[in-house]
C-alpha positions as CSV (number, residue, x, y, z in Angstrom):
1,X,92.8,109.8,207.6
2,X,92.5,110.2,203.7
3,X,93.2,107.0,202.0
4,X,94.6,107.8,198.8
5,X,95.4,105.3,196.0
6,X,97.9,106.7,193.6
7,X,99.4,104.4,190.3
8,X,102.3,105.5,188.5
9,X,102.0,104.5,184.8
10,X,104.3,102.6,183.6
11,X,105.1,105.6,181.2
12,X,105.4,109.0,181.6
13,X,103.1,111.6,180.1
14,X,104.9,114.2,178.4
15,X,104.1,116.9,176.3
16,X,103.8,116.6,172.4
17,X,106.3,117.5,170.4
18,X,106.8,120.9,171.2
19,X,106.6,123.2,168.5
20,X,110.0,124.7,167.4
21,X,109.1,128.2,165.8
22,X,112.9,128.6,164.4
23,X,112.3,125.3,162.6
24,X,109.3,125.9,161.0
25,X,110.3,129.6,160.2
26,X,113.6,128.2,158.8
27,X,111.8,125.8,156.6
28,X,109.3,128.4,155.3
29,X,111.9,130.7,153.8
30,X,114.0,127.7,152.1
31,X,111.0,127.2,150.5
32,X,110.4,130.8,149.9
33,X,113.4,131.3,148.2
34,X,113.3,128.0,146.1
35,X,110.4,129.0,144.6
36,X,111.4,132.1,144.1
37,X,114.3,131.5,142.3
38,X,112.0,128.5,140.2
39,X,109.7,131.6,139.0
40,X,112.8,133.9,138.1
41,X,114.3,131.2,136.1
42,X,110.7,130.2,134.3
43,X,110.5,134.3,134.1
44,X,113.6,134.5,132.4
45,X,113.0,131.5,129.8
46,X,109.6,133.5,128.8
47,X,111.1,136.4,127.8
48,X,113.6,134.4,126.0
49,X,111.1,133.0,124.1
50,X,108.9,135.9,124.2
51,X,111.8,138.2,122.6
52,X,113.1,135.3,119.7
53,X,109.3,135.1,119.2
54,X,108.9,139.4,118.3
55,X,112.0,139.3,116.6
56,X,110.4,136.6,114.2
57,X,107.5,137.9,113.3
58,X,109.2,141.6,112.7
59,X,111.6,139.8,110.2
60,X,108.4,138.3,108.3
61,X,106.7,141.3,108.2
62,X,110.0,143.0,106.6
63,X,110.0,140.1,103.5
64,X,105.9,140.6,103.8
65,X,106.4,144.0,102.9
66,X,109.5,143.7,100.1
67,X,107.5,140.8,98.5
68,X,104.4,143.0,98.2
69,X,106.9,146.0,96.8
70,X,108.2,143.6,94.5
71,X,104.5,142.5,93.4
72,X,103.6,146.0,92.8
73,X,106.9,146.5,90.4
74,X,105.7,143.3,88.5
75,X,102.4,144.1,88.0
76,X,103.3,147.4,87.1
77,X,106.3,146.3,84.2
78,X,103.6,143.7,83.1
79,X,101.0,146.4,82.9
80,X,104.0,148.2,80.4
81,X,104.6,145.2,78.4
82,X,100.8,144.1,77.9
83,X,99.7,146.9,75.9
84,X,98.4,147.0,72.7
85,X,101.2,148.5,70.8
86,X,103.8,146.0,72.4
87,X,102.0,143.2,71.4
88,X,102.0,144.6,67.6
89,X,105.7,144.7,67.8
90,X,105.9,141.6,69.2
91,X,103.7,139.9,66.5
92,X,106.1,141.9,63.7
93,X,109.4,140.1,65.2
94,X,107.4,137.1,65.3
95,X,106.9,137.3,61.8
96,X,102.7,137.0,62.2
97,X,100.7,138.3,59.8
98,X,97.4,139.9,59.7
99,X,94.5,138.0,58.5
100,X,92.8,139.5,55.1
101,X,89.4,137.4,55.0
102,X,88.2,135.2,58.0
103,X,87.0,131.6,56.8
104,X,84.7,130.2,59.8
105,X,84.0,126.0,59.3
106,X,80.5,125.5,59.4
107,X,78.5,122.5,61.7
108,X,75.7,121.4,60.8
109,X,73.2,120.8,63.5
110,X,72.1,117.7,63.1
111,X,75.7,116.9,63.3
112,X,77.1,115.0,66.6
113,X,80.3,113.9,66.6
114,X,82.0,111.9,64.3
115,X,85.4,109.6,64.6
C-alpha cells in the first residue's frame, strides 16, 4: 500500500484576481471620451483666440494703411506749400524785406573767444 502524506494549508489557493474585460473596457472609453471632450474644449479656446488674434491684426493693417494715405496727402500739401513762390508771398505778408548790401562781421584769426 501507497502511503501518502497530504497537508491542507491553512489557506486556500485561489486564483488572482481574475481579469474583468467589461471593467477594463468600461474604464478605457470613460477615459476616451474625457479626453476627448478636454481636446474639443482646448480646440475650441484656440480658435477663439486664433480668430480675435486675425481680426486684430486685419484692423491694424486697415489704420497701417489710412495712416500711410494720410502721410502721402501731407507730404504732398507740404510739397505745395514749400515752394519757392509761396515762401515769397509768405515773406510779403510778413512784412520782410529783401536785403540791398550784405555786411559780413569779420574775425580775426588770432582771435579766440572773448567774455
Amino acid at each position: 500500500m501507497n502511503q501518502t502524506l497530504t497537508l491542507n494549508p491553512p489557506f486556500s489557493i485561489q486564483y488572482p484576481l481574475t481579469f474583468n474585460w467589461k471593467l477594463y473596457l468600461k474604464l478605457f472609453w470613460i477615459l476616451s471620451f474625457t479626453s476627448l471632450f478636454a481636446l474639443l474644449v482646448f480646440y475650441i479656446f484656440q480658435i477663439n483666440a486664433m480668430t480675435r488674434l486675425n481680426f486684430l491684426v486685419s484692423n491694424y493693417e486697415q489704420k497701417i494703411i489710412s495712416i500711410s494715405e494720410e502721410n502721402q496727402n501731407l507730404a504732398i500739401s507740404f510739397s505745395r506749400y514749400v515752394d519757392l513762390e509761396n515762401i515769397e508771398k509768405l515773406a510779403k505778408n510778413l512784412n520782410f524785406e529783401k536785403p540791398e548790401k550784405i555786411h559780413y562781421i569779420k574775425i580775426l584769426e588770432s582771435t579766440v573767444m572773448a567774455k
